[in-house]
GUTORLUM-961014 format. One line per 2 residues: for each residue z, x, y of N, C-alpha, C, CB. Coordinates in nm, 2 decimals, decimal comma. Atoms other than C-alpha are relative to their C-alpha. Glycine has a CB too. Layout:
N
Z:X:Y:Z:X:Y:Z:X:Y:Z:X:Y | ...
***
This chain:
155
-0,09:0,08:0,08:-0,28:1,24:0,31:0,00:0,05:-0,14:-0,04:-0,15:0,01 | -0,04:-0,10:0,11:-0,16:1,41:0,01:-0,02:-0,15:-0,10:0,20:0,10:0,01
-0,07:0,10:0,13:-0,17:1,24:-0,35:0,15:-0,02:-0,04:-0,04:0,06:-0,12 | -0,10:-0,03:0,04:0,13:1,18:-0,52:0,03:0,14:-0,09:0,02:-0,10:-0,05
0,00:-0,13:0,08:0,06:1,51:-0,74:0,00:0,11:0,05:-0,09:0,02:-0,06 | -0,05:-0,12:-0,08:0,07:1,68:-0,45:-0,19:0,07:0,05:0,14:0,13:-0,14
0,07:-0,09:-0,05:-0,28:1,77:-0,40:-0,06:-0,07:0,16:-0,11:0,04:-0,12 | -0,01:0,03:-0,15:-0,47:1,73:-0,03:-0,12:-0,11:-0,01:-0,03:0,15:0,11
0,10:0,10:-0,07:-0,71:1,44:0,08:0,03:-0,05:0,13:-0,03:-0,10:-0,07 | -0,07:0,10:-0,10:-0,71:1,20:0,30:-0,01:-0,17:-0,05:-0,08:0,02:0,16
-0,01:0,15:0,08:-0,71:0,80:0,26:-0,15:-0,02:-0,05:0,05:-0,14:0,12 | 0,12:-0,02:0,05:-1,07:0,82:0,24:-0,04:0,05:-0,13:-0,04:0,07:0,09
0,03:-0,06:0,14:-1,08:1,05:-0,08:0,11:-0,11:-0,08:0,04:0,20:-0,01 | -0,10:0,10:0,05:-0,76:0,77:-0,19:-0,09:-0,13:-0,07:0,10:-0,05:0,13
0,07:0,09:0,03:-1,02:0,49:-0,18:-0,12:0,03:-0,01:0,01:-0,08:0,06 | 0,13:0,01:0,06:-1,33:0,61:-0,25:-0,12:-0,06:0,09:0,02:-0,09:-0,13
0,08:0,06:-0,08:-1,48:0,44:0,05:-0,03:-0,16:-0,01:-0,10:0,08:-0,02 | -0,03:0,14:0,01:-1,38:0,13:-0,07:0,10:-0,12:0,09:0,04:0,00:-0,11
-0,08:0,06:-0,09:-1,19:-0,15:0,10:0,14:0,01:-0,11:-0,07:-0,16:0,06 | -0,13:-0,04:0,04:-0,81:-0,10:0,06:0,11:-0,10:0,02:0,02:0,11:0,06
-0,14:0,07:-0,06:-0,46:-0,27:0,05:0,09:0,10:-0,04:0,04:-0,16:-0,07 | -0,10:-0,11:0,03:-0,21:-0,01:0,13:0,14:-0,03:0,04:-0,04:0,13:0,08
-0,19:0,07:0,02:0,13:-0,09:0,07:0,05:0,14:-0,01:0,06:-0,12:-0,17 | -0,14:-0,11:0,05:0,45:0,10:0,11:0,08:-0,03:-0,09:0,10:0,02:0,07
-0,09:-0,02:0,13:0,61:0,12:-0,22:0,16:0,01:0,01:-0,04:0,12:-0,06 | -0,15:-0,04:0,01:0,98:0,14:-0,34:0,01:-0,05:-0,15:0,11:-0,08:0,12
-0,02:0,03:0,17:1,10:0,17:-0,72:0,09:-0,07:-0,04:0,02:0,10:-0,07 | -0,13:0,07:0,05:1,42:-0,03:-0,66:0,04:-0,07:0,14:0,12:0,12:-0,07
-0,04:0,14:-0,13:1,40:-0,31:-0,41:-0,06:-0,13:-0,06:-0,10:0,02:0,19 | -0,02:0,15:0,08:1,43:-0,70:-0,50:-0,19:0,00:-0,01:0,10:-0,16:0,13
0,12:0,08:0,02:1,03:-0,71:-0,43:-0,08:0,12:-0,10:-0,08:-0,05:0,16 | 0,08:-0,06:0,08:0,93:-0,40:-0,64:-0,07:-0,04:-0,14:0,06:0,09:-0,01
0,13:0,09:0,09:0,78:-0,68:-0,91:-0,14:-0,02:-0,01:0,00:-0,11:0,02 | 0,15:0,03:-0,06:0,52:-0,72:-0,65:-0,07:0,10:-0,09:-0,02:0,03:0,18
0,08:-0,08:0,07:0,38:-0,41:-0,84:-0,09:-0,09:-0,11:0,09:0,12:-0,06 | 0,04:0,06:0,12:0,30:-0,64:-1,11:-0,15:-0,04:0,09:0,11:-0,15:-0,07
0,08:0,07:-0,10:0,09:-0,87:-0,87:-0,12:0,15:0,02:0,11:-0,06:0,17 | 0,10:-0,06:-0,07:-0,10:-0,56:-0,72:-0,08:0,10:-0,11:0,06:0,07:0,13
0,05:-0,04:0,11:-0,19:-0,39:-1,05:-0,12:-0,12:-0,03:0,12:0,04:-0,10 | 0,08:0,08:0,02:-0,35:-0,70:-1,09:-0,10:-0,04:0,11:0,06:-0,08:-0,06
0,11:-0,02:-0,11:-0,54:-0,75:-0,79:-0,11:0,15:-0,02:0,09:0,01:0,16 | 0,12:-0,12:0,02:-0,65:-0,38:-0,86:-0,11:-0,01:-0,14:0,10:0,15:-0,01
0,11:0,08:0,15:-0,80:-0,50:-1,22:-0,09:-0,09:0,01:0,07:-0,08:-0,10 | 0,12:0,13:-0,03:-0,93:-0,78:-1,08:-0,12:0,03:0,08:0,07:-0,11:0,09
0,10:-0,05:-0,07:-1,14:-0,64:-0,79:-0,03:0,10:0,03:0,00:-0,03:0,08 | 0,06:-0,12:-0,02:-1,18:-0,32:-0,87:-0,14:0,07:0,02:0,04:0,04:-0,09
0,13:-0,02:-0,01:-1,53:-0,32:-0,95:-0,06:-0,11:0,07:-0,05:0,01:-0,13 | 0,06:0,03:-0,13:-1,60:-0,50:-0,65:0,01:0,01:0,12:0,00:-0,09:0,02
-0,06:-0,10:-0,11:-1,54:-0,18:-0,41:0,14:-0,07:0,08:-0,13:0,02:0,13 | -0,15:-0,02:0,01:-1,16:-0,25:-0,42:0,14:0,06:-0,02:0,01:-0,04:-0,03
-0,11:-0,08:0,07:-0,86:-0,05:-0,44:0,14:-0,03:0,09:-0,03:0,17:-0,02 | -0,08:0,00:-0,04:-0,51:-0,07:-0,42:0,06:0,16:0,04:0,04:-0,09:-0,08
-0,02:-0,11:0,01:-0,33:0,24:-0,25:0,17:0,00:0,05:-0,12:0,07:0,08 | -0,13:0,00:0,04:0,07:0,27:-0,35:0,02:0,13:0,16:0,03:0,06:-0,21
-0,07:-0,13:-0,11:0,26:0,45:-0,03:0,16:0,01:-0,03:-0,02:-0,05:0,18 | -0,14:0,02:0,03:0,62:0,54:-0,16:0,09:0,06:0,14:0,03:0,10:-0,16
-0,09:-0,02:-0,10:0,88:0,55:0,12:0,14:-0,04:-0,03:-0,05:-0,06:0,10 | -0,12:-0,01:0,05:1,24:0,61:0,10:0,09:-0,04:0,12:0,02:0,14:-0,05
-0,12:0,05:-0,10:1,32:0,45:0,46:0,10:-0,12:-0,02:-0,06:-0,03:0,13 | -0,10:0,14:-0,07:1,47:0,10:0,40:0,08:0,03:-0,11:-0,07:-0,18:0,01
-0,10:-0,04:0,08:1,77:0,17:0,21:0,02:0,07:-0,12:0,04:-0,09:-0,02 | 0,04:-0,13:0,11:1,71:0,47:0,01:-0,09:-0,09:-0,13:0,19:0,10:-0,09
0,00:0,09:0,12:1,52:0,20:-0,25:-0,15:0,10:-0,06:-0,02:-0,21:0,03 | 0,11:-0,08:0,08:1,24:0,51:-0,30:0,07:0,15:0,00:-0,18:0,00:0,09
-0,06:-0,14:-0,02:1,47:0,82:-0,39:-0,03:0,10:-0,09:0,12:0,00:0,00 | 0,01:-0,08:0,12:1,32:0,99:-0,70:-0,09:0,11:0,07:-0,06:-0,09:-0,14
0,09:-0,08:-0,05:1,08:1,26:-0,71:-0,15:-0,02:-0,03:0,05:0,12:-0,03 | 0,17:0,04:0,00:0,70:1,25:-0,71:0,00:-0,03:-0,16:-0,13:0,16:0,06
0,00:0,02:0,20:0,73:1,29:-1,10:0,08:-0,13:-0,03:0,09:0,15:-0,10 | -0,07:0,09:0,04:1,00:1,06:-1,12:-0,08:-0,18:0,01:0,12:0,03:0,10
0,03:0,13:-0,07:0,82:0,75:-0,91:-0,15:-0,01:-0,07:0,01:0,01:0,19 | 0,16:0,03:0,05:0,46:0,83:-1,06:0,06:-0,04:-0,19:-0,15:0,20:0,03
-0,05:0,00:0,11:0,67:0,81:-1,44:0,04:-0,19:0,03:0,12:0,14:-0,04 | -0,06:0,12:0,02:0,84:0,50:-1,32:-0,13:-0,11:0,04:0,15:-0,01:0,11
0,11:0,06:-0,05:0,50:0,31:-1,18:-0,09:0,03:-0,10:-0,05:0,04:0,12 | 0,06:-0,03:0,09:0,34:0,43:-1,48:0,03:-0,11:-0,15:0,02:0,14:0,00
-0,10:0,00:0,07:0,56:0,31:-1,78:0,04:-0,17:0,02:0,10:0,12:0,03 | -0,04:0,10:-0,06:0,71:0,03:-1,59:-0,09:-0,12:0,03:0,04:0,06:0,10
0,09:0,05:-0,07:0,43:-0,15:-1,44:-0,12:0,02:-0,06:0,01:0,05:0,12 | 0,16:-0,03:0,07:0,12:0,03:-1,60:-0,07:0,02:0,15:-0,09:-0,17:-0,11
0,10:0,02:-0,14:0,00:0,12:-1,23:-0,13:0,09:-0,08:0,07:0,09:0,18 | 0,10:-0,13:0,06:-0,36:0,29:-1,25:-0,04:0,00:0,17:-0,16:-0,03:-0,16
0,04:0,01:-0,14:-0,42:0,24:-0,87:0,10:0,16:0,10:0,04:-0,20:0,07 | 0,00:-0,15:-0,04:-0,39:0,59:-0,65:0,17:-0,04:0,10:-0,20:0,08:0,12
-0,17:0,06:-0,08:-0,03:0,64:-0,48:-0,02:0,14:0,06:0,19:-0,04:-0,12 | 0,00:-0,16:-0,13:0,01:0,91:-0,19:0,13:0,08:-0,03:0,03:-0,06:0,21
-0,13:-0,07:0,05:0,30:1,17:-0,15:0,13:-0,10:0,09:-0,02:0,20:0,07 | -0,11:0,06:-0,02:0,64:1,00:-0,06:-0,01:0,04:0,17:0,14:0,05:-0,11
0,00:-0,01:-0,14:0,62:0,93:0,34:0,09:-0,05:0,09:-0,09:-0,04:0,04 | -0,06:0,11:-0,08:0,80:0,77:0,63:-0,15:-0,09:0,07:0,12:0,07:0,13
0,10:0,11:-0,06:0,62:0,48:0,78:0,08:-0,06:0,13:-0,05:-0,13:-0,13 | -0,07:0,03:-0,16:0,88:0,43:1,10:0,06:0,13:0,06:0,14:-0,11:-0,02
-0,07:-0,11:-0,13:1,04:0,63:1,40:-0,04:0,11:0,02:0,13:0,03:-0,01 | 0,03:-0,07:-0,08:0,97:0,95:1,49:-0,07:0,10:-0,12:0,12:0,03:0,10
0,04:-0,10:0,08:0,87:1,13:1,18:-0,10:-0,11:-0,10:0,15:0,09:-0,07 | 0,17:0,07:0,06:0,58:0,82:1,09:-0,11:0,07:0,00:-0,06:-0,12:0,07
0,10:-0,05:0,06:0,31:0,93:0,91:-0,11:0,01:0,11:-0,04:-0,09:-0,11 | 0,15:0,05:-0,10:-0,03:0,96:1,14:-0,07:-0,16:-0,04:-0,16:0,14:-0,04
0,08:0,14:0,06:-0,14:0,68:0,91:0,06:-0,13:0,04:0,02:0,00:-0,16 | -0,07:0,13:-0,02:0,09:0,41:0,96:0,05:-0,02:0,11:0,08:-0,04:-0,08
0,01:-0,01:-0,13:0,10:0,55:1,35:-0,13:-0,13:0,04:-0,03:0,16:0,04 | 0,10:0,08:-0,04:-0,25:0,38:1,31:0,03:-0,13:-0,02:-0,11:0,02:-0,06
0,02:0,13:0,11:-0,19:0,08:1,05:0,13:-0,09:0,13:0,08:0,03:-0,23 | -0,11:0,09:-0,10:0,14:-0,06:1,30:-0,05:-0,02:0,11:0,13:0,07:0,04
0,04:0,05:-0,09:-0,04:-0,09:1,55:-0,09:-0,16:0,00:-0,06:0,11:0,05 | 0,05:0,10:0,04:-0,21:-0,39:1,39:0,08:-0,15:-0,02:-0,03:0,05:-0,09
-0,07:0,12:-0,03:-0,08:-0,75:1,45:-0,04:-0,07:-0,17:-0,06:-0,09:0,16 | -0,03:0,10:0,11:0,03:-0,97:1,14:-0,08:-0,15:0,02:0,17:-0,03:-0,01
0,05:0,13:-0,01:-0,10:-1,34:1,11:0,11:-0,09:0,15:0,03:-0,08:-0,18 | -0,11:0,04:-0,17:0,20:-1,44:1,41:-0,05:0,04:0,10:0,15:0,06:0,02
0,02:-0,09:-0,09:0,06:-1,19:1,60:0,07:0,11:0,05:-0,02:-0,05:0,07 | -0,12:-0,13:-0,08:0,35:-0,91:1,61:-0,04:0,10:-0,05:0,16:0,00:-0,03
0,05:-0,15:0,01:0,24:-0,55:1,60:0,14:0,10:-0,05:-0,06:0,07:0,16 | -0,09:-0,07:0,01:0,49:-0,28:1,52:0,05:0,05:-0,12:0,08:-0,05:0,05
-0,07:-0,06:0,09:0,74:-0,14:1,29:-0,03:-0,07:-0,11:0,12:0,02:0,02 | 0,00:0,06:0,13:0,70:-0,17:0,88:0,12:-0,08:0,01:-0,01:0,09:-0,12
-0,12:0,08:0,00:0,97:-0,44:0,85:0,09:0,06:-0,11:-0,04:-0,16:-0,02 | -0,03:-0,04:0,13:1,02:-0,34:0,47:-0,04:0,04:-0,12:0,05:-0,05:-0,02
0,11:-0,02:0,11:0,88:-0,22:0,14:-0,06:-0,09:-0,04:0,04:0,05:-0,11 | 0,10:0,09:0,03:0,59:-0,39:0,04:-0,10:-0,06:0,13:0,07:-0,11:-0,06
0,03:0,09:-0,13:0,45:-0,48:0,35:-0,15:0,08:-0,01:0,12:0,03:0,17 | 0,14:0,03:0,02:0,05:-0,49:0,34:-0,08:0,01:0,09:-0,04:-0,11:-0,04
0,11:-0,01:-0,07:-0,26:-0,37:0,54:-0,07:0,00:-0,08:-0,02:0,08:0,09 | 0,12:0,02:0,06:-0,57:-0,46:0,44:-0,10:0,09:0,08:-0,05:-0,15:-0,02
0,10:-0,04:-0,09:-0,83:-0,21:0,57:-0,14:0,02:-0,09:0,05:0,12:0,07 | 0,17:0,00:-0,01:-1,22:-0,22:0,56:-0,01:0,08:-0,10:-0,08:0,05:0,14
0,07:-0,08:0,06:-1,45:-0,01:0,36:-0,04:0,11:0,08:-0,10:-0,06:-0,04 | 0,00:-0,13:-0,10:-1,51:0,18:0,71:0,09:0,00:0,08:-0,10:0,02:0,09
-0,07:-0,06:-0,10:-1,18:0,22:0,83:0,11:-0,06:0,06:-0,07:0,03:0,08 | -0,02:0,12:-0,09:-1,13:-0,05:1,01:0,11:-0,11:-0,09:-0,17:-0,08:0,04
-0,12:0,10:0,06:-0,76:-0,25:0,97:-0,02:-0,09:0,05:0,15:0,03:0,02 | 0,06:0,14:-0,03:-0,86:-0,60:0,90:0,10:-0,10:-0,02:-0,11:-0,03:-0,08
-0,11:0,04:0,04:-0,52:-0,74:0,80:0,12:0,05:-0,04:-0,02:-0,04:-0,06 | -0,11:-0,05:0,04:-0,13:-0,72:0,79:0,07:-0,11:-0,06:0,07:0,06:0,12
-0,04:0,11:0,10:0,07:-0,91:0,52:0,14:0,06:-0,01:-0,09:-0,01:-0,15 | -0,10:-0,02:0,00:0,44:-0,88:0,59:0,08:0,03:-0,18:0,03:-0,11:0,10
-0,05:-0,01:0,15:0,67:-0,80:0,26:-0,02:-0,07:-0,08:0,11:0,00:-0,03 | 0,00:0,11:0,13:0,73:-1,09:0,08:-0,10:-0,07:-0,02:0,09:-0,10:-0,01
0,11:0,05:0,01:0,39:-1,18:0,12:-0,07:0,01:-0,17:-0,06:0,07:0,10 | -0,02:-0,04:0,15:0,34:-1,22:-0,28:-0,22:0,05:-0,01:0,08:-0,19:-0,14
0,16:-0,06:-0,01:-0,03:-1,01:-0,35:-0,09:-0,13:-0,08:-0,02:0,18:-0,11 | 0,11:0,07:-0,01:-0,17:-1,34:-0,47:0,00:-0,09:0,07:-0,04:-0,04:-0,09
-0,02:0,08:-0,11:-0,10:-1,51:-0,19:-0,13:-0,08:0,04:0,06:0,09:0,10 | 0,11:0,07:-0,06:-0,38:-1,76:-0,07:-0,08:0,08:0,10:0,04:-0,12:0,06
0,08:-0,08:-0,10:-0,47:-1,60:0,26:-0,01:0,17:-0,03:0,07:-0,02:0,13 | 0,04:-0,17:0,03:-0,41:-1,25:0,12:-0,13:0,03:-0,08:0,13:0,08:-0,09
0,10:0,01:0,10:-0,68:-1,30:-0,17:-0,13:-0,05:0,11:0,05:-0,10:-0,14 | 0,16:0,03:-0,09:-0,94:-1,45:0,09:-0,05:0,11:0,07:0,01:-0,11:0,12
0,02:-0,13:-0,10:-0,89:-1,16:0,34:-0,05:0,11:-0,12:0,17:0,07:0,08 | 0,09:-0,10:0,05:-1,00:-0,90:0,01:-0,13:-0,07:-0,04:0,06:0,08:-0,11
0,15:0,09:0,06:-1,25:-1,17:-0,13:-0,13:0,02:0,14:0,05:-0,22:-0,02 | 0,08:0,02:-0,10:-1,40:-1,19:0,23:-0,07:0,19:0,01:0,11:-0,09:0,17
0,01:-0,16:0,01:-1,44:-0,75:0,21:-0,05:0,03:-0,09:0,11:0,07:-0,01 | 0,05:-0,07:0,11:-1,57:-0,73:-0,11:-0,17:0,00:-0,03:0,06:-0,07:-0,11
0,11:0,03:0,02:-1,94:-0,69:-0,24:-0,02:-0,10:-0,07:-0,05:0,09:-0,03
***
């Protein structure tokens, strides 16, 4: 899993071995605010093996179309992100990431598995690995049950 700068890792080198909330990103959809929210979760529980990890995707209505430079300038500037962001991916149909081959397979609080619905949409995974939660879009990052699910993960 590439950085956004283009160089190679994987989610592992992204988090640090920390526990994660990896969201799919977009620089121009009604919920790209949420950035606010998750900059701040990443401030907040950073230093209690936490990180947020930005996934930019350009499937739900072109709302991630810029270029790596463009989207790391606009999340920068915009927002003030400092939390790690991957290279621009798909996260549905036939050309999904290996990553979010894994993360969809994970049931939400309803219990439905499957396709990212839309940008912003939230897995929480472990420190080893392990996807411990899915938090549909508009799920706002200080959501009650979202903040317990990292509180319950943290040291």
């Amino acid at each position: 899993m590439a950085r956004l700068d283009g160089t190679s890792g994987t989610l592992g080198d992204l988090t640090g071995g920390k526990t994660a909330l990896v969201v799919n990103v977009a620089s121009k959809c009604g919920l790209t605010p949420q950035y606010t929210g998750l900059e701040e979760l990443q401030k907040e529980y950073a230093g209690r093996g936490f990180t947020v990890v930005g996934v930019p995707c350009n499937q739900f209505m072109g709302q991630e179309p810029g270029s790596a430079e463009e989207i790391q300038e606009f999340c920068s500037t915009t927002y003030g992100v400092s939390f790690p962001l991957t290279e621009k991916i798909e996260v549905n149909g036939d050309g999904r990431h290996p990553l979010y081959a894994a993360l969809t397979e994970t049931a939400d609080a309803e219990g439905a598995a499957g396709d990212v619905q839309w940008n912003f949409e939230k897995f929480l995974v472990a420190a080893d690995g392990s996807v411990v939660g899915r938090f549909r879009p508009t799920t706002d990052p200080h959501d009650p049950a979202l903040v317990a699910a990292i509180e319950s993960r943290l040291d």
